[in-house]
MIZA-697455 format. One line per field, with one value per residue: residue number from 1; x, y, z of N, C-alpha, C, CB in turn; residue in one letter. Coordinates in steps of 0.05 Angstrom, whole numbers, plus 5000, padded with zeros to 4 digits. Glycine has a CB too. Example, Ala and Ser with C-alpha at 12.3 -4.5 7.8 and 13.67 -1.06 7.14 Angstrom:
<recs>
seq: [1 2]
n.c1: [5264 5257]
n.c2: [4886 4955]
n.c3: [5156 5142]
ca.c1: [5246 5273]
ca.c2: [4910 4979]
ca.c3: [5156 5143]
c.c1: [5264 5258]
c.c2: [4934 5001]
c.c3: [5156 5157]
cb.c1: [5226 5282]
cb.c2: [4911 4988]
cb.c3: [5181 5114]
type: [a s]
</recs>
This chain:
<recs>
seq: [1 2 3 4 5 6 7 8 9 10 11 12 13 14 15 16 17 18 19 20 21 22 23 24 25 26 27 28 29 30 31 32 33 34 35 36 37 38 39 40 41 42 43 44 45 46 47 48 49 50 51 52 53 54 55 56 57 58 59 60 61 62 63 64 65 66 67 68 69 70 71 72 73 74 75 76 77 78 79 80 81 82 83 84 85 86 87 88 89 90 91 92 93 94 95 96 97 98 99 100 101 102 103 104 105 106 107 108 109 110 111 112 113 114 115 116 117 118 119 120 121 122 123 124 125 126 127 128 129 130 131 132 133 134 135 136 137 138 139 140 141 142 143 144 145 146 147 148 149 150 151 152 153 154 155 156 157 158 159 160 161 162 163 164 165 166 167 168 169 170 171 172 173 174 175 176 177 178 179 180 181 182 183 184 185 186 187 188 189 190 191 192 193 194 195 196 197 198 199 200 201 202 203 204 205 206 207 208 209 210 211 212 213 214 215 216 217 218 219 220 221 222 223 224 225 226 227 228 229 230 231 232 233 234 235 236 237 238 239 240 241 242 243 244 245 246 247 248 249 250 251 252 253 254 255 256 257 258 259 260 261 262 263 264 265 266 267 268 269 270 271 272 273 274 275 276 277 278 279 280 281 282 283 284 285 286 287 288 289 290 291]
n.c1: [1992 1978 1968 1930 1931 1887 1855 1799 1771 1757 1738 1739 1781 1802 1820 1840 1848 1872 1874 1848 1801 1784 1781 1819 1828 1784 1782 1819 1798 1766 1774 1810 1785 1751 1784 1786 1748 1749 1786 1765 1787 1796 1751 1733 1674 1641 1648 1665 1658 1675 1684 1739 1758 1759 1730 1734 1704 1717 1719 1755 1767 1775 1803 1864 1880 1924 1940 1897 1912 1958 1947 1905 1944 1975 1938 1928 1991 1998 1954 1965 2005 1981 1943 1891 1841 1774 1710 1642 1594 1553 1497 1439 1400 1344 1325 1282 1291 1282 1236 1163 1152 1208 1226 1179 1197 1243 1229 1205 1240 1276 1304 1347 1386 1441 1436 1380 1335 1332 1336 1361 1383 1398 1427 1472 1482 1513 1548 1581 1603 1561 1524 1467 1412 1393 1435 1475 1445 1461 1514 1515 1499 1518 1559 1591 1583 1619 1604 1621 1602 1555 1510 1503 1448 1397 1413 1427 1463 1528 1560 1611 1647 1657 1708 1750 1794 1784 1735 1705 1643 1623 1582 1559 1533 1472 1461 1426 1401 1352 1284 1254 1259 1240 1223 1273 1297 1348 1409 1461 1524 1574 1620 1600 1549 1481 1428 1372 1345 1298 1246 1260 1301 1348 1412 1430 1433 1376 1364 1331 1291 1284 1247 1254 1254 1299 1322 1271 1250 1204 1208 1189 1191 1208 1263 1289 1285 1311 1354 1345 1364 1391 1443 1511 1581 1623 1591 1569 1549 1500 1469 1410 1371 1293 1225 1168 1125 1142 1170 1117 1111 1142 1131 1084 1100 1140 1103 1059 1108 1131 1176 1246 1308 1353 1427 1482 1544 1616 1685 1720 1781 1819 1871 1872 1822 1844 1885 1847 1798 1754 1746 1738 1699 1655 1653 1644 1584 1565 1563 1516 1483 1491 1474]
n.c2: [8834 8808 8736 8720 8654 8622 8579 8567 8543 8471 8453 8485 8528 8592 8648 8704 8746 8799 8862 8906 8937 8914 8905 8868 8842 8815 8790 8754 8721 8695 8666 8632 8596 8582 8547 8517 8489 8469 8432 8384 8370 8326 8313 8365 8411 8448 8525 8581 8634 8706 8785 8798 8759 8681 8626 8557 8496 8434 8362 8335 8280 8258 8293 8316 8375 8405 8389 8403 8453 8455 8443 8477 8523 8508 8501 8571 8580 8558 8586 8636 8633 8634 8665 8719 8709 8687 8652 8683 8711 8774 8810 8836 8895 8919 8980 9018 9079 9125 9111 9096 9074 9065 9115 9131 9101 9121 9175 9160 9151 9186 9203 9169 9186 9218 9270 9292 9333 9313 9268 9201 9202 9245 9264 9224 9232 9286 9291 9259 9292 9310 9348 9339 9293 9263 9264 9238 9185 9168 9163 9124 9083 9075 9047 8983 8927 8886 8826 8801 8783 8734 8735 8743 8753 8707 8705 8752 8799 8827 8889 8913 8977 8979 9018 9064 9078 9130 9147 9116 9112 9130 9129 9127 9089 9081 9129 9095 9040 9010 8997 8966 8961 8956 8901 8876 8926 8973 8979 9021 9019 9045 9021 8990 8967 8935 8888 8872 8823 8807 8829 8868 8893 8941 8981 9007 9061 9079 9071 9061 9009 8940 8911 8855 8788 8762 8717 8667 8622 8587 8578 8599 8634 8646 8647 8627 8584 8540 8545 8574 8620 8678 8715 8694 8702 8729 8753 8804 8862 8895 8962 8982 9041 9051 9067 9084 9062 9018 8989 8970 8934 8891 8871 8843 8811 8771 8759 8731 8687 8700 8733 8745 8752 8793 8760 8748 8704 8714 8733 8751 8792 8806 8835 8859 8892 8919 8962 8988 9008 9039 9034 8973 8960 8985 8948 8904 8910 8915 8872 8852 8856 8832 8790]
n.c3: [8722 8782 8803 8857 8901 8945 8998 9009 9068 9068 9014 8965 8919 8925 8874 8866 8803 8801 8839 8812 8772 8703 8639 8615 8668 8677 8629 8638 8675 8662 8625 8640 8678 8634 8615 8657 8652 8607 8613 8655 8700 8741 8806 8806 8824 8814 8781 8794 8765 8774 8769 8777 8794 8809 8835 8853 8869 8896 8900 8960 8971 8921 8886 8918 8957 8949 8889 8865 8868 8847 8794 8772 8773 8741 8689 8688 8682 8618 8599 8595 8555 8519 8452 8469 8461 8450 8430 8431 8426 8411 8437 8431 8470 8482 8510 8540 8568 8606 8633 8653 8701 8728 8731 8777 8817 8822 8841 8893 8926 8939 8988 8996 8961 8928 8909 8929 8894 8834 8784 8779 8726 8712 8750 8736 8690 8698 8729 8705 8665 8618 8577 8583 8594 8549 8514 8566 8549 8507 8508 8540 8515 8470 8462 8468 8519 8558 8590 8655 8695 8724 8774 8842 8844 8815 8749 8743 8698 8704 8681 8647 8617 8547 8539 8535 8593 8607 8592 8605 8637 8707 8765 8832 8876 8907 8970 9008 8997 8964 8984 8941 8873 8811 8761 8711 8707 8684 8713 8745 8775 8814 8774 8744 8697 8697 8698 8730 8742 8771 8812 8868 8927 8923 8897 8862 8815 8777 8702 8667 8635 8605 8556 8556 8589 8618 8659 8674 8707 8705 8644 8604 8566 8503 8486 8523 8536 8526 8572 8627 8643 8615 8600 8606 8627 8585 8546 8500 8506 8465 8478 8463 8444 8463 8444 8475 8457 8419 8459 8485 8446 8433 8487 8484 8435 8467 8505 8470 8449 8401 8403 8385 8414 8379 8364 8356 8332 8348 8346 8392 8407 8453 8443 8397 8402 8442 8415 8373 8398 8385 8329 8326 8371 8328 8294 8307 8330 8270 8266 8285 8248 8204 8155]
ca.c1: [1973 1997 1947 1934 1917 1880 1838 1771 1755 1763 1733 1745 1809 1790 1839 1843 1868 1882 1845 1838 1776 1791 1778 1848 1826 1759 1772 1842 1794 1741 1795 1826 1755 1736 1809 1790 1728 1754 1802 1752 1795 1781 1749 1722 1648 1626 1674 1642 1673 1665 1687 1765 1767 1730 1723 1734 1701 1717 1718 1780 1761 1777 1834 1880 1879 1946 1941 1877 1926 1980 1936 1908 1967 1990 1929 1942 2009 1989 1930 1988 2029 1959 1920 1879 1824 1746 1684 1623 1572 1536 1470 1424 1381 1325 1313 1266 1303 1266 1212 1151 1152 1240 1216 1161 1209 1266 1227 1208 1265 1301 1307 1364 1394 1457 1428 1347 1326 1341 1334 1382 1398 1399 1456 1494 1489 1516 1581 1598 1606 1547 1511 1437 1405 1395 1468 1485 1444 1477 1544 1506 1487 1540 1585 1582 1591 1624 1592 1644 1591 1528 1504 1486 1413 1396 1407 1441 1493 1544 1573 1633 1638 1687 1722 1784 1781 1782 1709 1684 1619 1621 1566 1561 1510 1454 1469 1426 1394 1318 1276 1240 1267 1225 1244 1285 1308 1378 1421 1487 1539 1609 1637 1585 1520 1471 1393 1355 1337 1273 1238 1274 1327 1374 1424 1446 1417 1362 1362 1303 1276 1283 1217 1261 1262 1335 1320 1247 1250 1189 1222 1164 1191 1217 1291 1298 1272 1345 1367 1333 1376 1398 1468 1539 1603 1640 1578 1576 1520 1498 1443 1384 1342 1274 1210 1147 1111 1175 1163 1105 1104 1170 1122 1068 1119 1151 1077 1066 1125 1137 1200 1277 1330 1380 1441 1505 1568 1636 1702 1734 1811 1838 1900 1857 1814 1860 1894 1827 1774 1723 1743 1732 1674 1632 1664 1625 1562 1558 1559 1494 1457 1493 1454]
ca.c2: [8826 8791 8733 8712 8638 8616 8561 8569 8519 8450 8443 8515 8552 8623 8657 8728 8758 8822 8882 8929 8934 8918 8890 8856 8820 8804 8775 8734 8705 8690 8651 8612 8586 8562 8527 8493 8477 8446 8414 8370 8357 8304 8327 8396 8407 8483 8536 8606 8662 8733 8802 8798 8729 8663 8601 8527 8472 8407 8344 8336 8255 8255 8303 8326 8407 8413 8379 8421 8480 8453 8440 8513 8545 8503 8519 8595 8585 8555 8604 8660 8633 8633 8689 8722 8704 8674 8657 8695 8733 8800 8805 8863 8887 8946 8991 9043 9100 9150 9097 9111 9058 9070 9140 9126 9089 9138 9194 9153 9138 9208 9210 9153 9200 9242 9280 9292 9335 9309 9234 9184 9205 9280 9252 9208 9260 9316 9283 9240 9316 9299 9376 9334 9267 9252 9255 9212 9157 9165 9149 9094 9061 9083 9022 8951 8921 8860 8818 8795 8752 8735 8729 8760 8750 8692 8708 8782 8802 8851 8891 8930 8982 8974 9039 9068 9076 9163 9152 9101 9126 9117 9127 9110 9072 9102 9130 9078 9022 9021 8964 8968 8961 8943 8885 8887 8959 8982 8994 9030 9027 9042 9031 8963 8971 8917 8881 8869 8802 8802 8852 8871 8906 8951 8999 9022 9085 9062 9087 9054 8982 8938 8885 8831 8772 8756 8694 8656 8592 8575 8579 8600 8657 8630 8651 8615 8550 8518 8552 8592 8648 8685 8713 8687 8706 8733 8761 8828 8868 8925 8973 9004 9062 9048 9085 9071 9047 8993 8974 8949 8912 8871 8853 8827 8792 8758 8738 8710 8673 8700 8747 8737 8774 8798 8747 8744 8693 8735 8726 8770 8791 8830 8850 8870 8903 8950 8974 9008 9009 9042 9018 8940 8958 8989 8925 8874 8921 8920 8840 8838 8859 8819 8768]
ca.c3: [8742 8803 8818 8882 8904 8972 9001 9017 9076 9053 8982 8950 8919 8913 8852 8857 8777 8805 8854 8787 8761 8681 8614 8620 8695 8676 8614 8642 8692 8648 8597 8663 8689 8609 8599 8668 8650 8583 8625 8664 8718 8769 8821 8802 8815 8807 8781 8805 8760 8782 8761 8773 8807 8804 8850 8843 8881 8886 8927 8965 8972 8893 8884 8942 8953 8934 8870 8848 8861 8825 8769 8767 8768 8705 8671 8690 8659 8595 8591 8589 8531 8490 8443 8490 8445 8453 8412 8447 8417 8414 8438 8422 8488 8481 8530 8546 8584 8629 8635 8681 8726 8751 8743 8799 8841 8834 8851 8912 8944 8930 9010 9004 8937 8939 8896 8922 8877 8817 8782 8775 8700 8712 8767 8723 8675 8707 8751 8681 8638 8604 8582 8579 8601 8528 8513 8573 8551 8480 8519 8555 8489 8437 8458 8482 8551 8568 8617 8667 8713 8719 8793 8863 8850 8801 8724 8736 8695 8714 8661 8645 8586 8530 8521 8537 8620 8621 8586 8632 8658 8735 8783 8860 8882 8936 9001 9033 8986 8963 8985 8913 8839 8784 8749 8679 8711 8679 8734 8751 8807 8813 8736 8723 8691 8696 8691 8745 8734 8789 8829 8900 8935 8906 8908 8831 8800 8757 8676 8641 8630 8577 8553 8544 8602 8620 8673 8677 8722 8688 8613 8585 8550 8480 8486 8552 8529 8536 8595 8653 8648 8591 8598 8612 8624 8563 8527 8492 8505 8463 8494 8440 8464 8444 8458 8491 8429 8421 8486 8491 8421 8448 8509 8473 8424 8487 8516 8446 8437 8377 8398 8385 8411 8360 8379 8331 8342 8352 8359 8409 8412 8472 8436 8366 8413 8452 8386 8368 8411 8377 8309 8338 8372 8308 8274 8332 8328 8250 8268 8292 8225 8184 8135]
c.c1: [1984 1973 1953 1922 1911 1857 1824 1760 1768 1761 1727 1780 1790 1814 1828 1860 1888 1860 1833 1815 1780 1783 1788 1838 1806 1763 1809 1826 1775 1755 1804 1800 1746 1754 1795 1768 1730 1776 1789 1764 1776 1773 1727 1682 1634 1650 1654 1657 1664 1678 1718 1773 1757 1750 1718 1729 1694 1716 1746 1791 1774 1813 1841 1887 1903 1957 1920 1892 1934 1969 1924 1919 1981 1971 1933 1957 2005 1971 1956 2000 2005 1946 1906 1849 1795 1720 1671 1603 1564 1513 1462 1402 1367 1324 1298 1275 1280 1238 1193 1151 1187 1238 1201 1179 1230 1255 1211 1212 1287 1316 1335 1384 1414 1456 1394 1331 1319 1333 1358 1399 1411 1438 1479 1503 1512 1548 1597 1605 1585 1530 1476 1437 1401 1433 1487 1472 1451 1499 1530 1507 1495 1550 1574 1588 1601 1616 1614 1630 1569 1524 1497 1462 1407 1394 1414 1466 1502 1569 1591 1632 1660 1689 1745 1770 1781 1745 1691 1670 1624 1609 1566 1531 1492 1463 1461 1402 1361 1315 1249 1259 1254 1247 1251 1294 1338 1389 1439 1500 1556 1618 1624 1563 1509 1445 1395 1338 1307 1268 1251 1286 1341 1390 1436 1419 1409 1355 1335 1299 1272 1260 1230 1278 1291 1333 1285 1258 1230 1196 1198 1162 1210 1242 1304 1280 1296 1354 1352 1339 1395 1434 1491 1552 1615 1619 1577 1552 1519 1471 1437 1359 1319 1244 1185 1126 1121 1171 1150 1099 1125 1154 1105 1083 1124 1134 1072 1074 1140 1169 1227 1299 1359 1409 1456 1531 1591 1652 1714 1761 1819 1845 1892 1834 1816 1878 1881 1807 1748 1717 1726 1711 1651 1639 1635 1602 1556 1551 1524 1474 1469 1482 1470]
c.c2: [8802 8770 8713 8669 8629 8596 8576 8547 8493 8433 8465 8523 8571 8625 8688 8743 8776 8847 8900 8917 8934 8904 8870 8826 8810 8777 8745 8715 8696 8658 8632 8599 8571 8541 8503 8481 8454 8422 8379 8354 8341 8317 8352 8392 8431 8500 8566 8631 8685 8757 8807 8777 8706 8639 8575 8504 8446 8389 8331 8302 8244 8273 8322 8360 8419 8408 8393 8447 8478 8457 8460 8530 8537 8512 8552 8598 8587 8571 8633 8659 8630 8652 8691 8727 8691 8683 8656 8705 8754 8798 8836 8877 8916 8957 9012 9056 9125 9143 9105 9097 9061 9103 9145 9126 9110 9157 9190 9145 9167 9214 9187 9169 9217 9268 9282 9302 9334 9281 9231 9188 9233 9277 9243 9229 9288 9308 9270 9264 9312 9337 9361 9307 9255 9248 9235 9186 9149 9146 9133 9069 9058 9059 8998 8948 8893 8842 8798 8776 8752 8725 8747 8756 8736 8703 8748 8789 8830 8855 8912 8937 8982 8999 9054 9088 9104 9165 9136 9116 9110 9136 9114 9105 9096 9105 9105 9058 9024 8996 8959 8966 8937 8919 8893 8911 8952 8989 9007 9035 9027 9044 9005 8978 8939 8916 8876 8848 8796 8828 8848 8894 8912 8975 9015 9039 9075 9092 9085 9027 8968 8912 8862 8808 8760 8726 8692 8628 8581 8568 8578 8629 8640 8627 8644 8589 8523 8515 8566 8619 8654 8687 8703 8701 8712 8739 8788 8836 8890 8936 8981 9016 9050 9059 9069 9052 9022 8975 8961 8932 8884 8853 8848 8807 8768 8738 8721 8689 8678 8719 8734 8755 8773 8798 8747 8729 8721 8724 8740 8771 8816 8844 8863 8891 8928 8969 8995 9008 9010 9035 8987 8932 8968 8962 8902 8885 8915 8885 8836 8849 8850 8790 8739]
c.c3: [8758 8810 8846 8890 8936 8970 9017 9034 9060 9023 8969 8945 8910 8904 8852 8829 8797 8831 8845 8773 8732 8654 8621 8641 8682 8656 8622 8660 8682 8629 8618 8668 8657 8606 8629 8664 8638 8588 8634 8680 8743 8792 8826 8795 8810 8796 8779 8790 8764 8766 8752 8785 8802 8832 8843 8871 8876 8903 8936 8971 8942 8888 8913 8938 8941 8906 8857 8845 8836 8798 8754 8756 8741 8683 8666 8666 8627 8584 8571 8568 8507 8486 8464 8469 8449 8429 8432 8421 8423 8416 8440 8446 8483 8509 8531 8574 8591 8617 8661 8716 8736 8750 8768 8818 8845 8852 8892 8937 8937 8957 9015 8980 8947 8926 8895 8907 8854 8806 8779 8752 8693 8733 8751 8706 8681 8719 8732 8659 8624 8603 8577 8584 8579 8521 8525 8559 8514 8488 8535 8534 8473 8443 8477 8504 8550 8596 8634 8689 8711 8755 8815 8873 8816 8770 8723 8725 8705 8689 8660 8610 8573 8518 8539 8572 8623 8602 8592 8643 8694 8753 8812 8855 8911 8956 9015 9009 8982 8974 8958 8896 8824 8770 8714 8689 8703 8701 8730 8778 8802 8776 8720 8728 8694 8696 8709 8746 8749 8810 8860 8902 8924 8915 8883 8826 8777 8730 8661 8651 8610 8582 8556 8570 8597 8651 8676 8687 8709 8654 8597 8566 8529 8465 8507 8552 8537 8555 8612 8649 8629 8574 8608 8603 8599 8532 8523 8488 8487 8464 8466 8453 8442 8453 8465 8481 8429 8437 8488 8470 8427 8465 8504 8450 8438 8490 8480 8435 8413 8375 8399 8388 8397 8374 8354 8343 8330 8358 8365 8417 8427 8463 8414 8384 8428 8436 8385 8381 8398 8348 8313 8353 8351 8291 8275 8329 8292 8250 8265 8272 8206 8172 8130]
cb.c1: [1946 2011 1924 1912 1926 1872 1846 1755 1722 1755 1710 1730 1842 1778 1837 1850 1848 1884 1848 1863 1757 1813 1788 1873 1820 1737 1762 1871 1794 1730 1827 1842 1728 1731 1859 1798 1713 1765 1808 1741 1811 1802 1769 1743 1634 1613 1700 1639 1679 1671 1676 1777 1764 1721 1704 1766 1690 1737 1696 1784 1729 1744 1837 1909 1876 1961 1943 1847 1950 1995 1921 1913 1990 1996 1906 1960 2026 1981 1906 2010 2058 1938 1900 1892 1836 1736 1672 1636 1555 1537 1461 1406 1391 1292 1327 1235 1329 1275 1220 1116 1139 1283 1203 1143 1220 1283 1211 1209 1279 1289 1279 1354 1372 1484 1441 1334 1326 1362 1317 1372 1379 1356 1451 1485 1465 1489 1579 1575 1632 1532 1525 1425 1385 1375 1481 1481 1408 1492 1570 1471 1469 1568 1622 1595 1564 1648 1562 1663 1595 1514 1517 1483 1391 1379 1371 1444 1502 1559 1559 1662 1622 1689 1699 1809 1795 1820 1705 1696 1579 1649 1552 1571 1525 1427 1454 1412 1405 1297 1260 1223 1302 1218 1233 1261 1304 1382 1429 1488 1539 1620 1688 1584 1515 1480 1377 1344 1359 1278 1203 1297 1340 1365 1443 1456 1433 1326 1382 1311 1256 1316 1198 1282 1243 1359 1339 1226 1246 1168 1245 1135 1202 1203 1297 1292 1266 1371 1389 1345 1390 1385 1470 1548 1611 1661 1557 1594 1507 1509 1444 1366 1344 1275 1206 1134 1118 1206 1156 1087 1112 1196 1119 1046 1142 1157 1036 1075 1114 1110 1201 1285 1336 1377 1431 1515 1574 1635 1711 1723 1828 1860 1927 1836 1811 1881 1888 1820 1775 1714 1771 1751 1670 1635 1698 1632 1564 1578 1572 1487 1444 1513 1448]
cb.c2: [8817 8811 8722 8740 8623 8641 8537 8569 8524 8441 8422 8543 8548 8651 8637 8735 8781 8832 8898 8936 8955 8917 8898 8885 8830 8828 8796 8748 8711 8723 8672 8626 8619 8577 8546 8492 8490 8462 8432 8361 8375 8280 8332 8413 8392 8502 8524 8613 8665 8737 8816 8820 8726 8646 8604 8522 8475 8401 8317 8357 8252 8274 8325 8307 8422 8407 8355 8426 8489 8425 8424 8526 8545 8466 8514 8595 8568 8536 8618 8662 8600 8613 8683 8747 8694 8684 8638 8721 8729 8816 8784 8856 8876 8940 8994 9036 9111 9191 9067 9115 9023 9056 9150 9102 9057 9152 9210 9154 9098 9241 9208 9118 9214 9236 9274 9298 9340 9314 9218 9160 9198 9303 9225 9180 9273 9331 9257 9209 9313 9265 9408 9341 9264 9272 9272 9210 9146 9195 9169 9097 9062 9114 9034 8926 8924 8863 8802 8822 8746 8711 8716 8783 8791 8679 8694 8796 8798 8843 8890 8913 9008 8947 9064 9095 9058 9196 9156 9091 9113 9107 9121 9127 9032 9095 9156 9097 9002 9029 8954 8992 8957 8971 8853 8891 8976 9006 8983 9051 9013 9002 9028 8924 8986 8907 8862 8887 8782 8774 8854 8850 8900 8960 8989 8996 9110 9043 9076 9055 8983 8933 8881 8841 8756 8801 8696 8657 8589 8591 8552 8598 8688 8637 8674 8637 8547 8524 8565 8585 8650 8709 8726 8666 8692 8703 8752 8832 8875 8934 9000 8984 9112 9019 9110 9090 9061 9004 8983 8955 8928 8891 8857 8846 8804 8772 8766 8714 8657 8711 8768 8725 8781 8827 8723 8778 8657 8755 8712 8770 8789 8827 8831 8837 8892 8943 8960 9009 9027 9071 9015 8930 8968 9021 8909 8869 8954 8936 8826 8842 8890 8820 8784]
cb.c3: [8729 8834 8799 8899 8889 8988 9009 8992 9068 9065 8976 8973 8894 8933 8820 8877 8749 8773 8876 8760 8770 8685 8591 8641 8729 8665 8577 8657 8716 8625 8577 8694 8703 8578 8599 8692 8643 8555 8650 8651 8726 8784 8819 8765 8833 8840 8752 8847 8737 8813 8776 8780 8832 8755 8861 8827 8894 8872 8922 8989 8977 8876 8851 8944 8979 8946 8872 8863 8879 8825 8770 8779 8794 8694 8673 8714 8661 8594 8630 8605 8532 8488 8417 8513 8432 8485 8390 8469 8417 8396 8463 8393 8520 8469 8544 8548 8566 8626 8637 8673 8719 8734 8727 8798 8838 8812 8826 8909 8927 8916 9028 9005 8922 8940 8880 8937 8880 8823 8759 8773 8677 8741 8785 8706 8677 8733 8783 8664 8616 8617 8554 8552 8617 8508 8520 8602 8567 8468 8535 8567 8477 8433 8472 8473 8574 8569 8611 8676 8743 8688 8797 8856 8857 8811 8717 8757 8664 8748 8643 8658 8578 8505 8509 8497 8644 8603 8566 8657 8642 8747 8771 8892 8895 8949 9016 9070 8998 8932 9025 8907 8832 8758 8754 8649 8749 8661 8752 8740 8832 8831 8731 8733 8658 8710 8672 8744 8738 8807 8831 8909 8946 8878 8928 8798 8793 8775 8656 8599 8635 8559 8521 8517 8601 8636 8701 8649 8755 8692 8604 8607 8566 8464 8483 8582 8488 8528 8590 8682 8675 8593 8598 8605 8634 8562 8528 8470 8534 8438 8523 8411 8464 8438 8441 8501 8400 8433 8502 8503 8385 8472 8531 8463 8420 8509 8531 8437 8434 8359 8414 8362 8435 8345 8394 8317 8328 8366 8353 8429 8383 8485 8431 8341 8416 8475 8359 8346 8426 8381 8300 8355 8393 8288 8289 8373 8340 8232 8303 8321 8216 8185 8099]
type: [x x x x x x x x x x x x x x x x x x x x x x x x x x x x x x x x x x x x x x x x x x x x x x x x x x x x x x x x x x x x x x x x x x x x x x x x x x x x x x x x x x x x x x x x x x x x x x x x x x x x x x x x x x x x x x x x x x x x x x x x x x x x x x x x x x x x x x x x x x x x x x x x x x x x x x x x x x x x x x x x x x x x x x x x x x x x x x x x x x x x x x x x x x x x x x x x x x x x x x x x x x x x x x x x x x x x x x x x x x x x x x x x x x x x x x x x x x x x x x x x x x x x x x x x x x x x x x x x x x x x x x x x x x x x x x x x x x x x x x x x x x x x x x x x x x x]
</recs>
């Protein structure tokens, strides 16, 4: 991976990893953005990581633009000569698939669909080899996702799936965007899945819906007491179908207070990772029910 470096205006370097969409990029730019964090260079006041790139601004009054490079590019280096290693966690998220309400909306909006007669899962289904919409959302849910950013629209992650890239599910996004999606809706576009952190505008083919608030500005849901917004960068999601029943006991839990979503610490190794894939992911999944 070749990366790129450029200034942004007067108080930004943008750092391009790479233009491949990958485990590899995501998580090299994920590991550069924590080392500079732990750095705490002078200067540095936001550090914006994204999918295969991230962003650093700083005040150029404090450190001189060419000296925030320099300093970059050494973390970079140093990043390189170290385990490609991180403590994260696994988090557990429910969903209810061929829910009524992204059922409602799909059927819609089928006039923006490249596929009108049809839903969104019958679609994914069908262009991913899949011989049934139950089966795809097997291979939706069989394996983890890595979340590679969280942003766009406050408290959204964007996730990539961990398995070897000829069984990457990948879906386009709509001909022409809805101006509806339920909130908590599962999305899909291109080769990231993601939540729906608030009701709006969209453009990913919606799966289901899961009960479980992923950003409240109010923090009045009891797993967002610390923080606003649930996930970060370099967390491991794994999807659970769950049925309508499920559903709504989760969302009276939530209103409650009384729910917790099943969270497990992890320590995650690239290179132990691309070995076996699916060994190292039933490994990280068996995590999250251990006592």
């Amino acid at each position: 991976m070749n990366t790129r470096y450029s200034y942004g205006g007067d108080e930004h370097i943008f750092v391009e990893v790479t233009e491949e969409m990958s485990l590899a990029a995501f998580f090299k730019s994920l590991s550069i953005t924590q080392a500079i964090r732990d750095a705490n260079l002078p200067g540095v006041e936001e550090i914006c990581p994204a999918n295969a790139s991230f962003q650093v601004k700083y005040n150029p009054d404090i450190c001189a633009p060419e000296t925030m490079l320099a300093a970059i590019q050494d973390i970079e280096n140093r990043q390189a000569a170290t385990p490609a290693e991180i403590d994260t966690r696994i988090v557990e998220v429910p969903v209810f698939y061929q829910d009524p309400w992204t059922h409602e909306t799909v059927m819609r909006f089928r006039d923006r669909h490249q596929d009108p007669e049809g839903t969104d899962l019958s679609y994914a289904a069908r262009i991913n080899g899949y011989d049934s919409i139950e089966a795809f959302i097997e291979g939706h849910s069989g394996s983890p996702w890595f979340v590679t950013m969280v942003g766009f629209v406050s408290g959204l992650p964007f996730m990539f799936q961990m398995v070897e890239r000829e069984k990457q599910i990948q879906v386009p996004k709509y001909v022409r965007p809805r101006t509806d999606t339920p909130k908590l809706t599962v999305g899909y576009g291109g080769c990231f899945s993601c939540i729906y952190s608030v009701r709006g505008a969209g453009g990913y083919q919606m799966f289901g819906v899961t009960p479980v608030p992923i950003y409240d500005p109010a923090q009045n849901a009891s797993h967002l007491k610390d923080f606003l917004v649930f996930f970060k960068p370099g967390d491991i999601v794994k999807f659970k179908p769950i049925t309508e029943s499920e559903y709504h006991t989760i969302v009276k839990q939530v209103e409650d207070g009384s729910y917790r979503p099943r969270v497990k610490p992890v320590r995650f190794s690239l290179s132990e990772f691309e070995k076996d894939m699916a060994g190292y992911n039933a490994a990280m999944q068996e995590a999250l029910y251990e006592h």
